[in-house]
LUMPA-562641 format. One line per field, with one value per atom (N, C-alpha, C, O, CB): residue number from 1; x, y, z; residue in three letters; atom name. Coordinates in Angstrom, 2 decimals. Atoms other than C-alpha are relative to their C-alpha. Glycine has a CB too. Layout:
! residues N
num: NUM|... $
X: X|... $
Y: Y|... $
Z: Z|... $
residuo: ALA|... $
atomo: CA|... $
//
This chain:
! residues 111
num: 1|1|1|1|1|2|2|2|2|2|3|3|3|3|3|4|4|4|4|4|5|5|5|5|5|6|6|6|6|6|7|7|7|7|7|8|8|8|8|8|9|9|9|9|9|10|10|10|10|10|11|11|11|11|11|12|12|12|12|12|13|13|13|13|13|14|14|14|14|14|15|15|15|15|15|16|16|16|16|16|17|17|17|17|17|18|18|18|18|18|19|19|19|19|19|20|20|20|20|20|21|21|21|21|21|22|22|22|22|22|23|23|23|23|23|24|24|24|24|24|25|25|25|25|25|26|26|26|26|26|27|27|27|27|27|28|28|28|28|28|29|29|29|29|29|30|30|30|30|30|31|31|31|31|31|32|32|32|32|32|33|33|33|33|33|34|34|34|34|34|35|35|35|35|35|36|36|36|36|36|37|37|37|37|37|38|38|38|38|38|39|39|39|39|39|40|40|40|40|40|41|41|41|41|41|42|42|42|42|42|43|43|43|43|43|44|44|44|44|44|45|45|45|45|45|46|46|46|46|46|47|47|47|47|47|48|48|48|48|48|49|49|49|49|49|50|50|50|50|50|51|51|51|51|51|52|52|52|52|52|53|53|53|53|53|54|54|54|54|54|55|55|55|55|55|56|56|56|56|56|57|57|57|57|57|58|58|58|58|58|59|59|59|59|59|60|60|60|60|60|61|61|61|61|61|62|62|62|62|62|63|63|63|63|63|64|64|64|64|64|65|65|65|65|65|66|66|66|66|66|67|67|67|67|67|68|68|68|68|68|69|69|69|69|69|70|70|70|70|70|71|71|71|71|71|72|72|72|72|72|73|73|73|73|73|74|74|74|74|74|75|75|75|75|75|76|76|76|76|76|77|77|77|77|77|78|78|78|78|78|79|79|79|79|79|80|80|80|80|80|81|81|81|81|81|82|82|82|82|82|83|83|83|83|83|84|84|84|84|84|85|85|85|85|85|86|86|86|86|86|87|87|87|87|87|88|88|88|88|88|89|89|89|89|89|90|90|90|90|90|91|91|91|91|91|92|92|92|92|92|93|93|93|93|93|94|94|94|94|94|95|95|95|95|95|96|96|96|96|96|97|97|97|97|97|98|98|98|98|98|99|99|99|99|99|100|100|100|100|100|101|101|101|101|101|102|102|102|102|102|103|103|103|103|103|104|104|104|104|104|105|105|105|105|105|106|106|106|106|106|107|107|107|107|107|108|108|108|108|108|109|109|109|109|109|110|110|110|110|110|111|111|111|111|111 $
X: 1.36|114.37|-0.27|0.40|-1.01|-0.77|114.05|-1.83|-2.92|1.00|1.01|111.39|-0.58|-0.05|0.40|0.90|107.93|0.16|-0.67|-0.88|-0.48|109.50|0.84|0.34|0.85|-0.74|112.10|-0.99|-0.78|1.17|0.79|109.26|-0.70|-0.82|-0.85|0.75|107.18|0.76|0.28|-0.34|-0.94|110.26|0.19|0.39|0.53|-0.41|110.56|-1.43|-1.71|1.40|1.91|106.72|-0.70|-1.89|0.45|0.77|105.96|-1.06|-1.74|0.44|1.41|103.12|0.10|1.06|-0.07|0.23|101.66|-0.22|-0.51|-1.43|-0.16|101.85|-0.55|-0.87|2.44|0.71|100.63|1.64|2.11|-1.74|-1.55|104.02|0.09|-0.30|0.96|0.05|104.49|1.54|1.69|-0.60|-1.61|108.45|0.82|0.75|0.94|-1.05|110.94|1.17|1.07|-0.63|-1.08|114.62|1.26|0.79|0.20|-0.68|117.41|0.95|1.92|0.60|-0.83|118.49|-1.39|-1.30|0.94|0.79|115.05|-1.78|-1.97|0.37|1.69|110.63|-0.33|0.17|-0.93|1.11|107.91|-0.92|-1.10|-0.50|1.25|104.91|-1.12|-0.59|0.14|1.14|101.33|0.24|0.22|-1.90|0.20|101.62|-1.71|-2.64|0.34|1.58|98.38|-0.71|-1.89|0.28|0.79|97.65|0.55|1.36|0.11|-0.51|98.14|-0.70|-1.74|-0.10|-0.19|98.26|-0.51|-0.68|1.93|0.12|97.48|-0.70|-0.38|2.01|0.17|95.91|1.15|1.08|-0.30|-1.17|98.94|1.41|2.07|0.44|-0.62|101.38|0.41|-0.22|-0.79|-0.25|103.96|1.68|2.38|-0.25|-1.10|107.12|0.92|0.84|-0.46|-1.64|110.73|0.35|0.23|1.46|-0.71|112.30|1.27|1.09|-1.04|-1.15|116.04|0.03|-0.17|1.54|-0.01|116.41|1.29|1.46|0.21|-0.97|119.38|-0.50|-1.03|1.51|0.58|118.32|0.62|1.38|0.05|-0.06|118.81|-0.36|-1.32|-0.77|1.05|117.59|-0.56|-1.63|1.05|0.33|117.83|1.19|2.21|0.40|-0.85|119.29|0.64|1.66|-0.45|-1.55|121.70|0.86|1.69|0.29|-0.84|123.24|0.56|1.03|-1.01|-0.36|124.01|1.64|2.27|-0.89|-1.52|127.52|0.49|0.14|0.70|-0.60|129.65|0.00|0.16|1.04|0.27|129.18|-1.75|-2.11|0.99|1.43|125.18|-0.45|-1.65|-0.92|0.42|125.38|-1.00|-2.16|1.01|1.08|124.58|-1.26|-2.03|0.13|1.47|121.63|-0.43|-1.19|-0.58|1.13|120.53|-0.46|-1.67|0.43|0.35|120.43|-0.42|-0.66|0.54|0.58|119.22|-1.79|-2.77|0.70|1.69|115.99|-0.68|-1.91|-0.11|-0.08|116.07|-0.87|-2.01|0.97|0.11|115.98|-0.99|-1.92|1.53|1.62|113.25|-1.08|-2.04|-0.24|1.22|110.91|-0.51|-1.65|-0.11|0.68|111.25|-0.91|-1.94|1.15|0.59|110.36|-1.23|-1.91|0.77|0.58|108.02|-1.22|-2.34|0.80|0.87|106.10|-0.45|-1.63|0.61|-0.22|106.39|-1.17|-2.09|2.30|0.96|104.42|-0.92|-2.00|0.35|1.96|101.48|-0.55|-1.56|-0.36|0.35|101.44|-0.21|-1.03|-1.44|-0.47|102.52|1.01|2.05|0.72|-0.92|104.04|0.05|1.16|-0.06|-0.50|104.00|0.08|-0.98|-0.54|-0.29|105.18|0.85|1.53|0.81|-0.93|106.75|0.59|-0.07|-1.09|-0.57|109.31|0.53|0.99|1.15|-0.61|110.07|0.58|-0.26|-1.56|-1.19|112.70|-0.01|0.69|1.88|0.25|111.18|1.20|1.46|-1.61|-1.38|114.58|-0.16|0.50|1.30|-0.05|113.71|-1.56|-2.38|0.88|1.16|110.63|-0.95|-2.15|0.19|0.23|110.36|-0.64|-1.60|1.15|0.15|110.08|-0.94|-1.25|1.02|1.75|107.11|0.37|-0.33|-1.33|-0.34|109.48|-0.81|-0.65|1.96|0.21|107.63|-0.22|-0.84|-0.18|-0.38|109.11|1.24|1.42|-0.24|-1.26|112.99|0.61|1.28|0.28|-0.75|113.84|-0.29|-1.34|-0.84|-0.38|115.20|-1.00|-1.09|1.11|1.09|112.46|-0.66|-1.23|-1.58|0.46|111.54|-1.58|-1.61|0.78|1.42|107.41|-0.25|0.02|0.19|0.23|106.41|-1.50|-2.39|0.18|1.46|103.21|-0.67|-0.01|-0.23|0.13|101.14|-1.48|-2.15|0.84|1.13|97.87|-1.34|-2.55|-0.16|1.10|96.03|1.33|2.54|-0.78|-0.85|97.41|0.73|0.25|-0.80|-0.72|100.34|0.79|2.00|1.30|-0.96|101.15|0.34|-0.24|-0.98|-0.71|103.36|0.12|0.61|1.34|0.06|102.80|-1.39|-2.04|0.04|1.42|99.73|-1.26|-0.87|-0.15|0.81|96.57|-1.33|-1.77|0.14 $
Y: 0.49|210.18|-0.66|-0.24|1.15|0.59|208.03|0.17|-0.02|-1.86|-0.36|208.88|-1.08|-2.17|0.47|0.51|207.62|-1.27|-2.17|1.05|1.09|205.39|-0.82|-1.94|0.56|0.95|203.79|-0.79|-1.92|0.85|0.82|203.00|-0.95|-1.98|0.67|0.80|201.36|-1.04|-2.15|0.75|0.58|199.82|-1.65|-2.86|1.13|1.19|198.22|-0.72|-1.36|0.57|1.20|196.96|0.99|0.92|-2.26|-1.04|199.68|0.53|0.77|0.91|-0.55|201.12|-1.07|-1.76|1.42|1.20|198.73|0.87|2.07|-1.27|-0.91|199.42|-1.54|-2.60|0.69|0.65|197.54|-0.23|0.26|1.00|0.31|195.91|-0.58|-1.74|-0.72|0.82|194.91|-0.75|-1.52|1.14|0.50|194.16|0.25|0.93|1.42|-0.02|193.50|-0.58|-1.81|-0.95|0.40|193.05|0.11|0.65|0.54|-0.14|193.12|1.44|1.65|-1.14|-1.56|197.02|0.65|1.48|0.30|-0.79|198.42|-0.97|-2.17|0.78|0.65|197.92|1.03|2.09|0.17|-0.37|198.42|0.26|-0.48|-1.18|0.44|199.50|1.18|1.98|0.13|-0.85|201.59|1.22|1.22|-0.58|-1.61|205.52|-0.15|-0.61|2.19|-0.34|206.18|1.22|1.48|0.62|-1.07|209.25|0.07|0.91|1.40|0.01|208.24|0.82|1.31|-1.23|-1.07|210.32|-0.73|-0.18|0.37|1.11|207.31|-1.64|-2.17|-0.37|1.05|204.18|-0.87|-1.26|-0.44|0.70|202.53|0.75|1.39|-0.66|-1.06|204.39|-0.62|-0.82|1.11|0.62|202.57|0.62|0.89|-1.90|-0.82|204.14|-1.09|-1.68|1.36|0.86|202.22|0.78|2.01|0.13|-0.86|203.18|-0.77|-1.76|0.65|0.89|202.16|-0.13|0.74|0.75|0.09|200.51|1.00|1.24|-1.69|-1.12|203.00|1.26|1.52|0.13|-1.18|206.36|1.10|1.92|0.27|-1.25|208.72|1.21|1.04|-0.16|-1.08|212.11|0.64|0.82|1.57|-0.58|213.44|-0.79|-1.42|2.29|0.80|212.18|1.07|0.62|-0.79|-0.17|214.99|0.22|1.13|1.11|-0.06|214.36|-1.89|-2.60|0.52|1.51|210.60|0.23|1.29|-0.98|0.29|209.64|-0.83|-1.90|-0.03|1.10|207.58|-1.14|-2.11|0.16|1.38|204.89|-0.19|-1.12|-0.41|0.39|205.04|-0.10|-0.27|1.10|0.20|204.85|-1.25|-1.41|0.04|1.59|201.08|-0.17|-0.77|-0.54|0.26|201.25|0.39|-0.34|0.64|-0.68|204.20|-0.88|-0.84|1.57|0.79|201.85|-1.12|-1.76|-0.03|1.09|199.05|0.38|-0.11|-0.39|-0.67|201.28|0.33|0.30|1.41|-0.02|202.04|-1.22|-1.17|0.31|1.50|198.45|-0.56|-1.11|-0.86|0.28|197.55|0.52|-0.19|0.27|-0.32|200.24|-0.20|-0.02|1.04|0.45|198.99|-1.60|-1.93|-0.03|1.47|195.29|0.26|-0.76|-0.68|-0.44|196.85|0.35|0.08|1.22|-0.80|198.62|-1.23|-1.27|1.43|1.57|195.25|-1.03|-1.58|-1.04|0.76|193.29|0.74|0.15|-0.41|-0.42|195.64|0.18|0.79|2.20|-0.14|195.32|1.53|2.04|-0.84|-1.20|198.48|-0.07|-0.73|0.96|-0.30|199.43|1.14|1.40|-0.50|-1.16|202.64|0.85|0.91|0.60|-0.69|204.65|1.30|1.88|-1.04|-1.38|207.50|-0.54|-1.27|1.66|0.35|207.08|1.95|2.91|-1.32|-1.69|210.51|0.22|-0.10|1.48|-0.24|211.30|1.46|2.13|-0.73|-1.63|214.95|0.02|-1.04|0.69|-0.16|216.23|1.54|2.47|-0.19|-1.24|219.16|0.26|-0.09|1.47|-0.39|220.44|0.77|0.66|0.76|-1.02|222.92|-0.52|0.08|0.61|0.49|220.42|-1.34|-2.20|0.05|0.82|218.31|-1.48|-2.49|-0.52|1.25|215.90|0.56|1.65|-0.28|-0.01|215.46|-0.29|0.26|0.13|0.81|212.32|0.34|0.34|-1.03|-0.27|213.31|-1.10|-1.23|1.13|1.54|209.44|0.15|0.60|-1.65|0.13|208.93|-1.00|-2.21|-0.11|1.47|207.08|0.42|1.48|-0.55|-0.26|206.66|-0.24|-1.00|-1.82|-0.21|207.17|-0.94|-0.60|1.57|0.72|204.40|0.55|0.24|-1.80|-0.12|205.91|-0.51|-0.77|0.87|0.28|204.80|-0.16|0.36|-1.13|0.89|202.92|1.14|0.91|-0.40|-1.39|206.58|0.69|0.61|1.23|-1.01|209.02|0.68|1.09|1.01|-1.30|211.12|0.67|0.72|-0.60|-1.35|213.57|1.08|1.39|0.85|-1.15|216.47|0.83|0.54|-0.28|-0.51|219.12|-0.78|-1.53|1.74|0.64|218.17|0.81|1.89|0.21|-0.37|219.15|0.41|0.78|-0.44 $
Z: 0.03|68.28|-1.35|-2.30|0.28|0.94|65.79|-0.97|-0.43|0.55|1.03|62.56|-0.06|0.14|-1.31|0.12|61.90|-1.26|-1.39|-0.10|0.96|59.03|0.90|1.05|-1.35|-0.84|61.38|1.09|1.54|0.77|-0.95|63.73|-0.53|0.12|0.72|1.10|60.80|-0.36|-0.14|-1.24|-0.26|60.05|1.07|0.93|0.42|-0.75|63.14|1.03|2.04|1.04|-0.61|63.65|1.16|1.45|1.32|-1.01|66.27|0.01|1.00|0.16|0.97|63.58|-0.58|-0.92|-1.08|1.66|61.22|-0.83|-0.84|-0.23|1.80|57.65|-0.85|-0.32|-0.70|0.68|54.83|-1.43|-2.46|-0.34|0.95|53.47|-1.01|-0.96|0.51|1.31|50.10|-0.66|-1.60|-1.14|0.36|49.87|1.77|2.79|-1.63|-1.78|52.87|-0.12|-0.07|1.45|0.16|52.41|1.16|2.16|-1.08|-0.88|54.56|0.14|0.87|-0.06|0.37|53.31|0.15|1.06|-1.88|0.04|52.91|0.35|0.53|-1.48|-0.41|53.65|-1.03|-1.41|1.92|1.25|51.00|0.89|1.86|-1.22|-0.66|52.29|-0.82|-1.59|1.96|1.02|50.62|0.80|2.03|-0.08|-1.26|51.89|0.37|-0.29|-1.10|-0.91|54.20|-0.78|-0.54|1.92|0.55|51.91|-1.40|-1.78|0.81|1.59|48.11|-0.41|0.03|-0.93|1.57|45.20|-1.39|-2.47|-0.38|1.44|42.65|0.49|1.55|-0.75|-0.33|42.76|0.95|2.12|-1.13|-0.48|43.51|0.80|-0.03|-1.26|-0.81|46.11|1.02|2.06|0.39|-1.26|47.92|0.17|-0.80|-0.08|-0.35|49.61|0.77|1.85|0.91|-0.32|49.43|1.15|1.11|-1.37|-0.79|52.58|0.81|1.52|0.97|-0.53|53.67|1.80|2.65|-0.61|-1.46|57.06|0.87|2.06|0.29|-0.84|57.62|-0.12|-1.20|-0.50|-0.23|58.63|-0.83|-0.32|1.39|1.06|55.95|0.33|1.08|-1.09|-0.51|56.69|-1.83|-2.42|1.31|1.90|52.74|-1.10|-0.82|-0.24|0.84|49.51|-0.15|-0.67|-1.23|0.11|49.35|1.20|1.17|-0.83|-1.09|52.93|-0.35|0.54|1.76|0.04|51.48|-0.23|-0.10|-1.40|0.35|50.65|-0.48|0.03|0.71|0.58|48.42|0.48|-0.26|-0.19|-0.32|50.64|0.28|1.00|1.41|0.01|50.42|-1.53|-1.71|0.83|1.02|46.39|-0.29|-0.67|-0.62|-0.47|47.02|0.11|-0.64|1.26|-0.72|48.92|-0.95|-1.59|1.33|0.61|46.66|-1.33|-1.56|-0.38|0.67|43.86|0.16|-0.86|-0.51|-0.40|45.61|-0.06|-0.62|1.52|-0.07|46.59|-1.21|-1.13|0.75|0.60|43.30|-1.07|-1.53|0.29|0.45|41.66|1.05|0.45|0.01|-0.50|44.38|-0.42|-0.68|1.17|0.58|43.20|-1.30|-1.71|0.14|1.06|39.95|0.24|-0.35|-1.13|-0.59|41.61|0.39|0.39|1.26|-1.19|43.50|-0.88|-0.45|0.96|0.59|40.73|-0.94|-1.28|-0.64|1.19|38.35|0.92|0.31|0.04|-0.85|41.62|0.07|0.15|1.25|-0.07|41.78|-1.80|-2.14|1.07|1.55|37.60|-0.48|-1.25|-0.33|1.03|36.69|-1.36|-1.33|0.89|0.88|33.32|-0.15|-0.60|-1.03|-0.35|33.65|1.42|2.05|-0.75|-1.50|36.97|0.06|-0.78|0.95|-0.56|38.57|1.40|2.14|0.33|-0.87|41.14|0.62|-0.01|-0.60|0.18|43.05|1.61|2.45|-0.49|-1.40|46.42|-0.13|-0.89|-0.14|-0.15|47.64|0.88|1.44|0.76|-0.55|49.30|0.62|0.15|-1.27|-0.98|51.79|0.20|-0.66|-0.67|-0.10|53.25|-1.33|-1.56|1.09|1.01|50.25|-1.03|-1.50|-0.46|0.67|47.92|0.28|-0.55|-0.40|-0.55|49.84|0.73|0.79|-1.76|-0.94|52.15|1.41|1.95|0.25|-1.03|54.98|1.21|2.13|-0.11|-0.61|56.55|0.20|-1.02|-0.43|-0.03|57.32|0.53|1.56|0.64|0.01|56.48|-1.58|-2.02|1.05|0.70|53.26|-0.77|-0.53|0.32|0.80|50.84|-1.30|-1.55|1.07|2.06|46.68|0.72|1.70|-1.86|1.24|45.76|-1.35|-2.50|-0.78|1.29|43.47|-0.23|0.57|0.09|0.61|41.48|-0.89|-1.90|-0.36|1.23|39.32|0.00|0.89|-0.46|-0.26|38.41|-0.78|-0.73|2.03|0.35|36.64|-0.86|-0.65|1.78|0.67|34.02|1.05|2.10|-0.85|-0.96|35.56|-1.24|-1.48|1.54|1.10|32.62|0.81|1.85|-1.40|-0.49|33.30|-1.13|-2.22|0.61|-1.28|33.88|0.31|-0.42|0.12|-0.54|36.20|-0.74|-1.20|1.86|0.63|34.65|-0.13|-1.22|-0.39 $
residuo: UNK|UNK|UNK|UNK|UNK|UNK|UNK|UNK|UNK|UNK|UNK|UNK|UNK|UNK|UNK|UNK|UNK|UNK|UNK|UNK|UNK|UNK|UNK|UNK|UNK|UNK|UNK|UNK|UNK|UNK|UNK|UNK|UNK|UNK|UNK|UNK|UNK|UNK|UNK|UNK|UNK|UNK|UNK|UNK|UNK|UNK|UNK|UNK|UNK|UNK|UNK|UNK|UNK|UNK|UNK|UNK|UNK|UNK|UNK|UNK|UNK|UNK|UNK|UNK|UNK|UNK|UNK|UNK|UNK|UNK|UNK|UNK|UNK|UNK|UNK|UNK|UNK|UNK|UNK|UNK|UNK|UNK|UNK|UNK|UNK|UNK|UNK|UNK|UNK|UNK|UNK|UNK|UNK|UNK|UNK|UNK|UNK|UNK|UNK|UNK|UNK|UNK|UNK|UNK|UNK|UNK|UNK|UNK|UNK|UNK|UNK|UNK|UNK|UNK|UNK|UNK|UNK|UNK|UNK|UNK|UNK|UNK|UNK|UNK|UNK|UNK|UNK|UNK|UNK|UNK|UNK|UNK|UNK|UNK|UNK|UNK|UNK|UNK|UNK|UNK|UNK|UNK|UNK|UNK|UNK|UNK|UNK|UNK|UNK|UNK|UNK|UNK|UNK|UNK|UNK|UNK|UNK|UNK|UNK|UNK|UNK|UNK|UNK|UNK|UNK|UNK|UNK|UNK|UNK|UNK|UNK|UNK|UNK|UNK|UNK|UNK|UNK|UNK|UNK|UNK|UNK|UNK|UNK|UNK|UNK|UNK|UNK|UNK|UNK|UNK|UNK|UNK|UNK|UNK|UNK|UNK|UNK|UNK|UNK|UNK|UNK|UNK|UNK|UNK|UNK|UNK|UNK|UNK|UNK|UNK|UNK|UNK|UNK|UNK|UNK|UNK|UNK|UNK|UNK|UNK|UNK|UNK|UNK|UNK|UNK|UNK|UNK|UNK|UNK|UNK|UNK|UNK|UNK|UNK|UNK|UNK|UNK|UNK|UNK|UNK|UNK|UNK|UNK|UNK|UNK|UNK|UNK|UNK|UNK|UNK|UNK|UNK|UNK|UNK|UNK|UNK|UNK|UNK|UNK|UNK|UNK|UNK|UNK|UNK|UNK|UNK|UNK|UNK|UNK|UNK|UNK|UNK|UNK|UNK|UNK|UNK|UNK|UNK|UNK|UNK|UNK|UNK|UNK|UNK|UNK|UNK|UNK|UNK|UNK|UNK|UNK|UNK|UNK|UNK|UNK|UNK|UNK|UNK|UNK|UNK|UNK|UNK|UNK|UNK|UNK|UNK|UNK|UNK|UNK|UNK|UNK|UNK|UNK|UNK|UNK|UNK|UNK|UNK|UNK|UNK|UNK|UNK|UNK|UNK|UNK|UNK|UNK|UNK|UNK|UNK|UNK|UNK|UNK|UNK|UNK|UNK|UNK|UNK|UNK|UNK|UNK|UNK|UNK|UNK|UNK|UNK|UNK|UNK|UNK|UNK|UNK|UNK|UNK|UNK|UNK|UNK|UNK|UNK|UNK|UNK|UNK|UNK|UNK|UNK|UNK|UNK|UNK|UNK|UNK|UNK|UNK|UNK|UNK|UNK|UNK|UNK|UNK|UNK|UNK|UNK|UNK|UNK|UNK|UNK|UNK|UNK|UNK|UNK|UNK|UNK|UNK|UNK|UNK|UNK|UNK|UNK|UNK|UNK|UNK|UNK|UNK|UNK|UNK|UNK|UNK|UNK|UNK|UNK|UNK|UNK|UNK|UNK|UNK|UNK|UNK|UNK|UNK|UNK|UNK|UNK|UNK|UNK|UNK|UNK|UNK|UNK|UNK|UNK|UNK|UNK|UNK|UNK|UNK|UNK|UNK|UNK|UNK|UNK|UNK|UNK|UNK|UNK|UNK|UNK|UNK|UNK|UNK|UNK|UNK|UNK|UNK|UNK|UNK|UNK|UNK|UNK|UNK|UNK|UNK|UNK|UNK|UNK|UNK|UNK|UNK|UNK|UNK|UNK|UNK|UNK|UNK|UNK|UNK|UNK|UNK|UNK|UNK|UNK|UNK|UNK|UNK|UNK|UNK|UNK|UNK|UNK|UNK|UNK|UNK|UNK|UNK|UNK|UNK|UNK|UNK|UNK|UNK|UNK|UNK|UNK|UNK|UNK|UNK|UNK|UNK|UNK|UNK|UNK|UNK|UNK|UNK|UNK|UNK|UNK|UNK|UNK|UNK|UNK|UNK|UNK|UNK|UNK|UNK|UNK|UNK|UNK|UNK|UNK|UNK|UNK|UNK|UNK|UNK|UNK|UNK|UNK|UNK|UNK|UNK|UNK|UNK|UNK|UNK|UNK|UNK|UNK|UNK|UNK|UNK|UNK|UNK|UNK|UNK|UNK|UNK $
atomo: N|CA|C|O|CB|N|CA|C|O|CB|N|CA|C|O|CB|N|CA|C|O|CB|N|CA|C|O|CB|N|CA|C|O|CB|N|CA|C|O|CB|N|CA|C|O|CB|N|CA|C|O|CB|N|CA|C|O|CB|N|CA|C|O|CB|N|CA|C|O|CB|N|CA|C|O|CB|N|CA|C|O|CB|N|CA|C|O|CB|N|CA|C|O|CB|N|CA|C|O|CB|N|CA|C|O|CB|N|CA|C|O|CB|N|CA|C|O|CB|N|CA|C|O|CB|N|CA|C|O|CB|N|CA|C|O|CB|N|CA|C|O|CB|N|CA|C|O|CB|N|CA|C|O|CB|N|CA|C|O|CB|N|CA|C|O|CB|N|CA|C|O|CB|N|CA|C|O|CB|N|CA|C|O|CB|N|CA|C|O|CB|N|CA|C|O|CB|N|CA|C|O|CB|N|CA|C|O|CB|N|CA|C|O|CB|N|CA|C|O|CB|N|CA|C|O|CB|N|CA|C|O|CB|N|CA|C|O|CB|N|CA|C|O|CB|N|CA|C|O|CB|N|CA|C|O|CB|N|CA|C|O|CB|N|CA|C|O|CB|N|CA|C|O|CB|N|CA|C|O|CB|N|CA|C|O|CB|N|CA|C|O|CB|N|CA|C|O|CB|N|CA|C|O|CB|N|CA|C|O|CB|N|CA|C|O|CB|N|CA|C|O|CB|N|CA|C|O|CB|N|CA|C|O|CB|N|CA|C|O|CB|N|CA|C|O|CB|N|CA|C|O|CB|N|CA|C|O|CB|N|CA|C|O|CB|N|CA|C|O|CB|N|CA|C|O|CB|N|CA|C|O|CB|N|CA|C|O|CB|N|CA|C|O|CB|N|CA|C|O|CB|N|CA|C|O|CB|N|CA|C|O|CB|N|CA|C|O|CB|N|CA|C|O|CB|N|CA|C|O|CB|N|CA|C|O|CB|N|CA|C|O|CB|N|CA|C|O|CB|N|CA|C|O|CB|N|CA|C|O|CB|N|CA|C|O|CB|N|CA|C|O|CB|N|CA|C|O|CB|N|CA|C|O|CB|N|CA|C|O|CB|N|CA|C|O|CB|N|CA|C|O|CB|N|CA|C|O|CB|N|CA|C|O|CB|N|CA|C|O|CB|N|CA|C|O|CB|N|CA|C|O|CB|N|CA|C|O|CB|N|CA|C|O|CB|N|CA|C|O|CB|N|CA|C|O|CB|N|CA|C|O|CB|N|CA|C|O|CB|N|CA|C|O|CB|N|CA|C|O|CB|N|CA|C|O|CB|N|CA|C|O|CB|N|CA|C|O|CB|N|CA|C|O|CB|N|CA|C|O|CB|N|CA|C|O|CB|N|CA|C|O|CB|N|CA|C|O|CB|N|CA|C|O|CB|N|CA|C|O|CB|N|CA|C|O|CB|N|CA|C|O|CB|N|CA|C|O|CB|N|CA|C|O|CB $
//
């Protein structure tokens, strides 16, 4: 069955796209955290970044190098980029995708 990112993906949901390449889609999350809040997600179905494999280094640095693109087109200079990797840790899409934040203080710890 194929995840709510793969369907977004493939136009089934609209989304509000800000980058579109032939490896991955940009688009704003529906429930940001920051002014600015848009989620890289690869057109191959990932489930987590540690089920990837030496042959998904690529991509991962592609997704990578987009969210810096990505964060540079909505005029960010400062950001957070963040890949939650299990339910535990606050994934709650089980499709593989970076968190570009930004646009408001994000000191750590939160405050």
């Amino acid at each position: 069955m194929p995840t709510l990112f793969t369907r977004i993906i493939q136009g089934e949901i609209p989304s509000d796209r800000v980058w579109e390449d032939d490896l991955c889609v940009a688009f704003r999350d529906i429930h940001p955290t920051a002014p600015v809040h848009v989620l890289v997600v690869p057109r191959k179905e990932l489930t987590r970044l540690d089920q990837m494999t030496t042959d998904d280094e690529p991509l991962l640095g592609h997704l990578m190098h987009v969210a810096v693109k990505v964060a540079k087109q909505e005029g960010l200079t400062d950001f957070r980029t963040v890949v939650n990797t299990g339910a535990g840790a606050g994934q709650s899409v089980f499709h593989l995708h970076v968190h570009v934040i930004g646009g408001r203080s994000l000191s750590w710890p939160p405050g």
